[in-house]
C-alpha positions in Angstrom: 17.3 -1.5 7.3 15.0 1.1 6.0 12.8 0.0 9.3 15.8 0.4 11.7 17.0 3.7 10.3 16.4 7.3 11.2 14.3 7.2 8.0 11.4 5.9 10.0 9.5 7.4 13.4 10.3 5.5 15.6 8.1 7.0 18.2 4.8 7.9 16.2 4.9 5.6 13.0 5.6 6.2 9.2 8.4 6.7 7.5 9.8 10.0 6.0 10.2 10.8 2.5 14.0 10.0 1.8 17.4 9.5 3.4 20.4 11.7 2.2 22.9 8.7 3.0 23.4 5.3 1.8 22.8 4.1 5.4 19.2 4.8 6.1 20.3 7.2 9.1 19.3 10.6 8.5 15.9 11.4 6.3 14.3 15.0 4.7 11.4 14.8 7.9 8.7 15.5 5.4 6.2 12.5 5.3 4.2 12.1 2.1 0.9 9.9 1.7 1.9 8.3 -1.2 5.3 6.9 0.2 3.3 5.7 3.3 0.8 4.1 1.2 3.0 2.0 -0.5 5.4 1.1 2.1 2.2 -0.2 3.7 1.5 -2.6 1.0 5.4 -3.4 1.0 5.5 -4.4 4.5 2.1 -6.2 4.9 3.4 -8.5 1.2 6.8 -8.6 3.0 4.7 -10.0 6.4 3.1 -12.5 4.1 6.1 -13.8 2.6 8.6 -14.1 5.6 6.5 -13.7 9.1 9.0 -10.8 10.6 7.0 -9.1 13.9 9.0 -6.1 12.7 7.3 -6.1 9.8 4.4 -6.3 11.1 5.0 -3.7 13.8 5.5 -0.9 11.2 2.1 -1.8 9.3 0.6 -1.3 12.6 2.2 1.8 13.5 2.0 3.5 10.1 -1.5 3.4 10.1 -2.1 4.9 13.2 -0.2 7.6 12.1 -2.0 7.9 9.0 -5.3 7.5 11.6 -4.1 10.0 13.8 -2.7 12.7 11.5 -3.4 12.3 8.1 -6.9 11.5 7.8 -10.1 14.1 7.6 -12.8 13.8 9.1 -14.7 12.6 6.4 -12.8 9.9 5.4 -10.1 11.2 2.8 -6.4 11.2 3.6 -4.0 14.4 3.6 -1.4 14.9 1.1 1.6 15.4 3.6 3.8 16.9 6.9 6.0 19.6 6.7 9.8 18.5 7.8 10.3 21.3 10.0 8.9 23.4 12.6 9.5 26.3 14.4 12.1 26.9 11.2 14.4 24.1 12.2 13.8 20.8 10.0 13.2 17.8 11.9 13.1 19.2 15.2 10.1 17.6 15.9 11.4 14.2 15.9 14.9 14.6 16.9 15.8 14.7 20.3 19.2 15.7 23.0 19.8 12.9 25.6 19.1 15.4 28.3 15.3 15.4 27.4 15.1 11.9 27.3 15.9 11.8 30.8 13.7 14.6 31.8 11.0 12.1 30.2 12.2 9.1 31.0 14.5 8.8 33.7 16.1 5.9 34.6 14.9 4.3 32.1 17.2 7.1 29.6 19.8 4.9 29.7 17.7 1.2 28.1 16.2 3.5 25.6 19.4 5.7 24.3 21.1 2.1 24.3 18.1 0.7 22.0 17.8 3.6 19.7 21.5 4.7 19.3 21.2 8.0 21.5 24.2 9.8 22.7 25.2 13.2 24.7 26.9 14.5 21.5 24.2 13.3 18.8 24.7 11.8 16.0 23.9 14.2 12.8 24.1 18.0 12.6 22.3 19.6 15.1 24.8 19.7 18.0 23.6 17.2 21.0 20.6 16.0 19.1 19.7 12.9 17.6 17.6 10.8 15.4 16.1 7.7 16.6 17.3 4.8 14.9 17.8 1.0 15.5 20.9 -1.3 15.1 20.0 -4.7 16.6 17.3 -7.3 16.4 15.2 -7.5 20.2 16.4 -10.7 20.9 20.4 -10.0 20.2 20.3 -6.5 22.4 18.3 -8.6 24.9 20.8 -11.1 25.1 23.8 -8.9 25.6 21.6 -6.9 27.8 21.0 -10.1 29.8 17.2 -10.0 29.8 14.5 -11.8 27.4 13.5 -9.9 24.5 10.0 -9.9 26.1 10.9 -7.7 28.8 13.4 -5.6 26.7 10.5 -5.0 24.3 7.9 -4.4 27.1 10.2 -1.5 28.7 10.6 0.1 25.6 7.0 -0.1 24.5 6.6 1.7 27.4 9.4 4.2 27.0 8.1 5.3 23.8 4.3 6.1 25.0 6.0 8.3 27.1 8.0 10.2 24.5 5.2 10.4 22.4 3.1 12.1 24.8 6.0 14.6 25.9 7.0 15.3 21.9 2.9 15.4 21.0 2.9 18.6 23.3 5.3 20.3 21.0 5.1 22.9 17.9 3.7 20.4 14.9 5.2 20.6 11.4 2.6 22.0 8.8 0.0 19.8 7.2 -0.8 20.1 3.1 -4.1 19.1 3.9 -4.6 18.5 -0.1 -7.2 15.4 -0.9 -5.9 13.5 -4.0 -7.6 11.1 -5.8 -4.7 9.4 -6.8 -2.6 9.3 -3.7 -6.4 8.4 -2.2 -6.7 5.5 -4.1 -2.7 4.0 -2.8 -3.9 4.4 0.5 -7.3 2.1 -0.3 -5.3 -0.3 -1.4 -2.7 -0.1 1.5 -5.6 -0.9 3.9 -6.8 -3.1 1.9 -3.6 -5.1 1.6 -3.2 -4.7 5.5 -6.2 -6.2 5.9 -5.6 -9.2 3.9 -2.6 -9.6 5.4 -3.5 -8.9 9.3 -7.1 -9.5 9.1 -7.8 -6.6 11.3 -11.8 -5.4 10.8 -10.4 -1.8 11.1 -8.4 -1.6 8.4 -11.3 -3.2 6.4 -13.4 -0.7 7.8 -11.2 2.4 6.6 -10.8 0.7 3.6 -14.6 0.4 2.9 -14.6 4.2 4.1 -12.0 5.6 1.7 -13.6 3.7 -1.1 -16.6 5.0 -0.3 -15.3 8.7 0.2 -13.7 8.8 -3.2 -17.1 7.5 -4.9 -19.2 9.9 -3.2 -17.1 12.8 -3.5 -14.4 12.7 -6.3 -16.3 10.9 -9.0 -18.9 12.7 -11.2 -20.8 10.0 -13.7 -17.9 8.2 -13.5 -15.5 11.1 -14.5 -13.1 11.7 -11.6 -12.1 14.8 -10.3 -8.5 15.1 -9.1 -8.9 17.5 -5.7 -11.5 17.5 -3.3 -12.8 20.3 -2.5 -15.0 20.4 0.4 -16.2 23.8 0.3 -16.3 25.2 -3.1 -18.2 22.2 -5.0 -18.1 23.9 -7.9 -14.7 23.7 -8.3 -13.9 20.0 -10.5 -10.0 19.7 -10.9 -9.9 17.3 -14.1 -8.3 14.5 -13.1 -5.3 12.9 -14.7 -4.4 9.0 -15.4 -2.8 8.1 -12.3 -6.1 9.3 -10.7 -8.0 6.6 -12.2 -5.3 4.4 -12.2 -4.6 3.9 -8.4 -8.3 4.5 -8.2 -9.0 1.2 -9.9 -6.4 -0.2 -8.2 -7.7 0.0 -4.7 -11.1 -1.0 -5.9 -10.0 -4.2 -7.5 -7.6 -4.7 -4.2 -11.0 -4.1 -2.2 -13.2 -6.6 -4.1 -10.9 -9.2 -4.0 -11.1 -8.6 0.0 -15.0 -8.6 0.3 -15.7 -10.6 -2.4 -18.4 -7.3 -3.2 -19.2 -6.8 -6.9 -19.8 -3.3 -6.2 -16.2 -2.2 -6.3 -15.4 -3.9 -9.0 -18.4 -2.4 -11.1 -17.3 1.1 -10.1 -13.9 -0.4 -11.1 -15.0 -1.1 -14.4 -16.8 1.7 -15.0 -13.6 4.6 -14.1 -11.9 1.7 -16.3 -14.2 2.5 -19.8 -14.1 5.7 -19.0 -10.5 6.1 -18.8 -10.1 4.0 -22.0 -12.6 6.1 -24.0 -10.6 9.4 -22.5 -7.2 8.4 -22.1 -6.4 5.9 -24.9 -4.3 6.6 -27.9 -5.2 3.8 -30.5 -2.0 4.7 -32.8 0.8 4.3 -29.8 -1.3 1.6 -27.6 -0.8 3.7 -24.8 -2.6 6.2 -22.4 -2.3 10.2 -22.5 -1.2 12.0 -19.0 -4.2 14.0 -19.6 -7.8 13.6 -20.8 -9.3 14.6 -24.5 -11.6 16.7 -22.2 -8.9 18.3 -20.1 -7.4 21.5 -21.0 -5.7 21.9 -24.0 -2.3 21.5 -24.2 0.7 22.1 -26.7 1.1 18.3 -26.7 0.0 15.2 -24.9 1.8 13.3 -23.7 2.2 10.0 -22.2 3.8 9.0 -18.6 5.8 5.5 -19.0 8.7 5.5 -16.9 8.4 4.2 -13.2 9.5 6.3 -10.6 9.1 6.9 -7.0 5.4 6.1 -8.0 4.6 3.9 -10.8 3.9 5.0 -14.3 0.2 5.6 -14.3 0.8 3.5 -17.8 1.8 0.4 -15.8 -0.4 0.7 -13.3 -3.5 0.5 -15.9 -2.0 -2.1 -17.7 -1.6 -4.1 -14.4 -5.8 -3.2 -13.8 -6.3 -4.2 -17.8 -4.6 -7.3 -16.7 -7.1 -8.3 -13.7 -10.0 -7.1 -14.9 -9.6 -8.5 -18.4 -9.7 -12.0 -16.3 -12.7 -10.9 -13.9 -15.1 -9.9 -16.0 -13.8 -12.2 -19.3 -13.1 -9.2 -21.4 -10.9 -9.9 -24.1 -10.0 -6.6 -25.1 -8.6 -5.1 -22.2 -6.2 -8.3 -22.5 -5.5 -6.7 -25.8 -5.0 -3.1 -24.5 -2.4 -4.6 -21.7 -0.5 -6.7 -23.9 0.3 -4.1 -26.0 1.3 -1.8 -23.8 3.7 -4.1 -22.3 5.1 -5.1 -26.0 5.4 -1.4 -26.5 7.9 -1.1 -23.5 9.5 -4.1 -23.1 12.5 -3.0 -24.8 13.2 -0.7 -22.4 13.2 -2.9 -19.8 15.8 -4.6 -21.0 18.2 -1.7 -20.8 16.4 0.1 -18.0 15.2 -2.0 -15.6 14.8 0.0 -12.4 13.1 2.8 -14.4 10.3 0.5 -15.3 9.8 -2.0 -12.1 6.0 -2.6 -12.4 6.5 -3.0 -16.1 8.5 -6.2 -14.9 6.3 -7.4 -12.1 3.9 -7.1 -15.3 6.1 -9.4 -17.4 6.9 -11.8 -14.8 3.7 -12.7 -14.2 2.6 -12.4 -18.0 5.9 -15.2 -18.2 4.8 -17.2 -15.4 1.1 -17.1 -15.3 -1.7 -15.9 -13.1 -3.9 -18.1 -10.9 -8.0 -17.2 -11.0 -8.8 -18.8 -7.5 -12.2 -18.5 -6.9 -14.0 -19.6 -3.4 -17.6 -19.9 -3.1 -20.5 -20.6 -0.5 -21.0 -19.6 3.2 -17.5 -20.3 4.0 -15.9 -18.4 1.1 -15.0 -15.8 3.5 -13.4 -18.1 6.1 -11.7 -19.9 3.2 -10.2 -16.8 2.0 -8.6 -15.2 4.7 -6.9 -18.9 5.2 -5.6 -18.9 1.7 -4.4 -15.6 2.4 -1.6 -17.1 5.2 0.0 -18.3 2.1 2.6 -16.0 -0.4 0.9 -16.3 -3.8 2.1 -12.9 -5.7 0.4 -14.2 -9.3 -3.2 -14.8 -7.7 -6.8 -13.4 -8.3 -9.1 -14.0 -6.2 -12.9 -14.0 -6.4 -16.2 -15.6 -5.2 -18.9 -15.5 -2.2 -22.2 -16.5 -1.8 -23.4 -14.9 -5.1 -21.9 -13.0 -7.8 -22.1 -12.7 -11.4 -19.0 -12.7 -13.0 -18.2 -14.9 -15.7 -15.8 -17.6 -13.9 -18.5 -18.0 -11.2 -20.8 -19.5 -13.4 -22.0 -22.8 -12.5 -19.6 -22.7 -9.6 -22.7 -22.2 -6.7 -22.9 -25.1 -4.5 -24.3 -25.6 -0.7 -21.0 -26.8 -0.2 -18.0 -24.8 0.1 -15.8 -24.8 -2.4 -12.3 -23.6 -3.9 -11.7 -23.5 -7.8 -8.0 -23.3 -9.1 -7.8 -22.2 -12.8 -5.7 -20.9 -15.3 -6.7 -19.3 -18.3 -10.0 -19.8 -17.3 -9.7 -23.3 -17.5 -10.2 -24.7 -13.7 -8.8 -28.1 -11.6 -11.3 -30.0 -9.7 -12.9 -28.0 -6.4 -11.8 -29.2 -3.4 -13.1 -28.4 0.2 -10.0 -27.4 1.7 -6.9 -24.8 1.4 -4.5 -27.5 1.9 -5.8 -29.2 -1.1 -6.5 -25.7 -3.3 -2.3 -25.2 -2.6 -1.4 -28.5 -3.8 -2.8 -27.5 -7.0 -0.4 -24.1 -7.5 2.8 -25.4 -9.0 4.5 -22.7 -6.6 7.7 -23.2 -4.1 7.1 -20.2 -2.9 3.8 -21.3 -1.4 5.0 -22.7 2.1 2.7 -21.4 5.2 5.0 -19.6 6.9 2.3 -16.8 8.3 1.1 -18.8 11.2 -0.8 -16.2 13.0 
């Protein structure tokens, strides 16, 4: 629905930041990084789990928006669009039927049928409208009476041309703000598109933002919060989220290359987050830093929200890495924190929604799959046709983390374990599947 609505653009990718009804159909234009970002993710898991093309078609067409006009030159991604321009909100995107046919004409009338136009409009600008969806290809084809091929041919086309015609107008403002935080959701969005998809770019922007945020927001593995480009002696301390999403999209990116040098950087923003962040009496993380500036009380950020908690989101990284590199006590450090708020939970579940993705896997278990030798990289992006939400992945041709030990072969080879403790290796993805007690585990993603 949410990809059908007006909440979405249509015509250049991405979605906007809210919709002021329950229907999808009319959004607040502004388009923020972080929404994008995780909407990415969303889609590319949601790909995995159920092979939709529309799905896939909105990962595809988000990030070239992001490409096209929310990403600097060096590599970091902008904080967000303006909804308006010329003083008018959403006049970019909407349009009246009379300039579609200007643009498009005889083809107005396949196109306003497709995305809902009419000659009155449908929201509050008089004659204008916001492009939205009602119908799956194939059913519009049908009682268009042509395939869904053609339909969706005809419209591809339609909408380069609209593009082109609405590039030439007035653009909304850019907040061309770097953050390190909303930086490290859009690793990890690539990253997950690429594990997904399997498309080298996004692999290659993900490598690129990874390596952005090393070189230029982290000082001896202290981050800094804003980049500043030309005033480098300006360091924003950063807060926890920063390091959280941070090690996030690291750990996201190793467990797509299979390259210990993410995770080690991981590990590192990880101790030092611990040694700045951690409170030993509550068994959670301060907002702020010991070193940051000095205020009347810190505090610590819990509840999930349109973003989650930068306290969940470490205890999710404690979680992984405590597996990864065998280190008991960021198990410790995780399962505390999730003790600490599982009663609220329980009476406030939608407030702390990656506190339970936390606790169902916690419940149900995680899978340490590691694949290694010359075809580990083959072998993975197989394994990754398959919907396994409670997975870790790990392996190459070398490595040095504790799991891997004694697991080098000339021959190709998959390891399931649990709790460290690991099945029999076999040679094949098929077989590595048979060994994950999971219904869920079906390959539907063909492609």
């Amino acid at each position: 629905k949410m990809a059908f609505g007006g909440i979405y653009d249509h015509v250049g990718g991405g979605f906007a930041r809210y919709s002021v009804d329950g229907s999808w159909h009319v959004p607040h234009f502004e388009k923020m990084l972080y929404d994008n970002a995780q909407l990415v993710s969303l889609y590319s898991e949601a790909y995995q789990y159920t092979p939709d093309e529309i799905y896939k078609d909105v990962v595809f067409e988000t990030l070239d928006f992001i490409e096209r006009e929310m990403t600097s030159i060096d590599g970091g991604f902008y904080s967000a669009l303006d909804a308006d321009s010329e003083g008018v909100e959403g006049k970019f995107y909407t349009f009246t039927k009379k300039e579609l046919k200007s643009i498009l004409g005889d083809d107005e009338d396949l196109f306003s049928i497709y995305y809902q136009v009419t000659e009155d409009g449908n929201w509050e600008e008089e004659r204008t409208n916001i492009l939205l969806r009602k119908f799956e290809d194939a059913e519009l084809a049908s009682k268009l009476g042509m395939s869904a091929a053609e339909l969706k041919k005809r419209i591809s086309t339609a909408k380069q041309k609209v593009f082109k015609f609405r590039s030439k107008r007035v653009r909304p403002g850019l907040d061309n703000k770097i953050l390190a935080s909303w930086n490290g959701l859009m690793l990890k969005a690539y990253t997950d598109a690429y594990r997904v998809f399997g498309n080298q770019s996004f692999l290659n922007r993900a490598i690129r933002s990874a390596e952005f945020i090393l070189k230029n927001l982290v000082r001896n593995y202290r981050l800094i919060r804003v980049y500043e480009p030309f005033h480098a002696d300006i360091q924003y301390e950063a807060f926890l989220d920063d390091y959280a999403f941070v090690i996030e999209g690291l750990i996201c990116l190793y467990e797509a290359t299979f390259n210990e040098s993410w995770l080690q950087s991981a590990k590192k923003l990880t101790d030092h987050a611990i040694s700045h962040f951690y409170d030993q009496q509550s068994g959670m993380f301060f907002y702020t830093s010991k070193t940051g500036e000095q205020l009347i009380a810190r505090k610590p950020e819990i509840m999930d929200n349109v973003i989650p908690s930068s306290n969940s989101a470490m205890a999710h990284n404690l979680f992984k890495l405590g597996y990864l590199f065998d280190h008991a006590s960021y198990h410790e450090i995780s399962d505390q924190m999730l003790r600490n708020v599982h009663p609220h939970i329980k009476t406030y579940g939608s407030g702390y929604s990656n506190w339970a993705s936390l606790l169902l896997t916690r419940i149900f278990g995680v899978y340490e799959i590691a694949i290694t030798g010359v075809e580990a990289e083959l072998k993975r992006q197989e394994l990754e046709k398959y919907y396994i939400p409670n997975k870790i992945l790990l392996g190459g041709t070398s490595g040095t983390l504790p799991l891997l030990h004694d697991k080098w072969d000339a021959e190709t080879k998959i390891y399931v374990c649990q709790n460290r403790t690991c099945s029999l290796p076999v040679t094949n993805v098929t077989e590595a599947i048979k060994q994950i007690d999971k219904p869920s585990t079906t390959p539907k993603n063909k492609d």
